[in-house]
N, C-alpha and C positions, 0 to 999 in steps of 0.2 A: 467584610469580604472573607468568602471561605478560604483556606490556606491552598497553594496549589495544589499539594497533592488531594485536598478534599473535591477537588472539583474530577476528579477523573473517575471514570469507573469501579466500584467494586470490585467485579468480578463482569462476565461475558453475558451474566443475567439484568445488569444493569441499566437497563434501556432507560429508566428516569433519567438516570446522571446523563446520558448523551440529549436526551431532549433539553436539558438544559443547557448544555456546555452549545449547543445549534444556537440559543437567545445570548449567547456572549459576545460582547464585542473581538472583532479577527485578532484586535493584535492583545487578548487574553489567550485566546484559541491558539495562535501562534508557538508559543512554549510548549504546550501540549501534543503536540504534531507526533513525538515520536513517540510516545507513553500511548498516545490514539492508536497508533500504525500496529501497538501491538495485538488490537483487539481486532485484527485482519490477516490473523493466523489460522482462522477458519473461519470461511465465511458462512460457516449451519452456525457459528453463534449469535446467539438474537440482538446483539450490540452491535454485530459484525457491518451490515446492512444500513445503519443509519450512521455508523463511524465514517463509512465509504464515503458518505455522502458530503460529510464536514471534510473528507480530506480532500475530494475532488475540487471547493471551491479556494484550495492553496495549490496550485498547479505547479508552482513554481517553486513554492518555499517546501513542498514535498519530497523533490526530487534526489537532497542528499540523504535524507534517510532512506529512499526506495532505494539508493547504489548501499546503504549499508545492509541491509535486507538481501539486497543481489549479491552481497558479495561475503554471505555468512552460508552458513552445509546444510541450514533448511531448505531443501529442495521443496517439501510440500508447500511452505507460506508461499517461497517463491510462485510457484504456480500459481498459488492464490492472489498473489499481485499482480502478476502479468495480465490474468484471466478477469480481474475485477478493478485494477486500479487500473497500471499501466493503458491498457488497450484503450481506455476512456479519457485519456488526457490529451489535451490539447500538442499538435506537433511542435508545436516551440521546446515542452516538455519533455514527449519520449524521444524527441533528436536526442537527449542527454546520454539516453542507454542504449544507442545505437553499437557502441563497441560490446557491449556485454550482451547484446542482441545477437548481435553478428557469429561472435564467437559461439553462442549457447547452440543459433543454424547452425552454422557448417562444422563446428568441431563437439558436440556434448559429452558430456562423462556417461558414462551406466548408466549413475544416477539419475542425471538429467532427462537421459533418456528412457529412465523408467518411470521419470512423473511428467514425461512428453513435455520437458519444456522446448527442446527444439523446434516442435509445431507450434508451439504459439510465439515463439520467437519470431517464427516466420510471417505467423500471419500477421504480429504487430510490424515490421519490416514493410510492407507490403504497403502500411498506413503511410509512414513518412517521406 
């Protein structure tokens, strides 16, 4: 068995490492969840797009690394979650971030709202 850390990506050009980490049983996949989440920092990286995919099928066991994500001064990744993870997950799910939703609508920083996350706050809102 490869060591954990051999089993993760390289780099964001790594598309092998994820097509195999997808033939791993979930609860190897499971540990890996946030070391994955970070290769959804941009989703133009060619890892970016098939990592989404392994994370959407942990809907549940995702959720506290996406409040640690929401609750870190990357405004960009943030957008990137919202926009490509969040919005796609099951409502039992995004109920989770419903207060750091709420808050991003009606109240956002500059920042916030200079990578518009208030609008997609709202249009996830809208979901649950």
């Amino acid at each position: 068995m490869e060591s954990f850390e051999g089993l993760l990506p390289r780099n964001q050009y790594d598309v092998d490492k994820i097509e195999k980490i997808k033939k791993l049983d979930r609860n190897i996949i499971l540990p890996l969840l946030p070391d994955l989440l970070v290769f959804t920092q941009d989703m133009n990286w060619p890892v970016a797009p098939s990592v989404l995919e392994i994370l959407l099928t942990f809907p549940i066991e995702i959720v506290p690394h996406v409040h640690d994500v929401l609750s870190s001064d990357d405004d960009n990744w943030k957008w990137f979650i919202l926009h490509f993870l969040v919005i796609k997950l099951p409502v039992e799910s995004k109920v989770q971030f419903k207060e750091y939703l709420t808050q991003v609508a009606e109240t956002p920083t500059q920042n916030e709202l200079a990578e518009e996350l208030d609008e997609i706050a709202k249009k996830i809102l809208e979901t649950i």
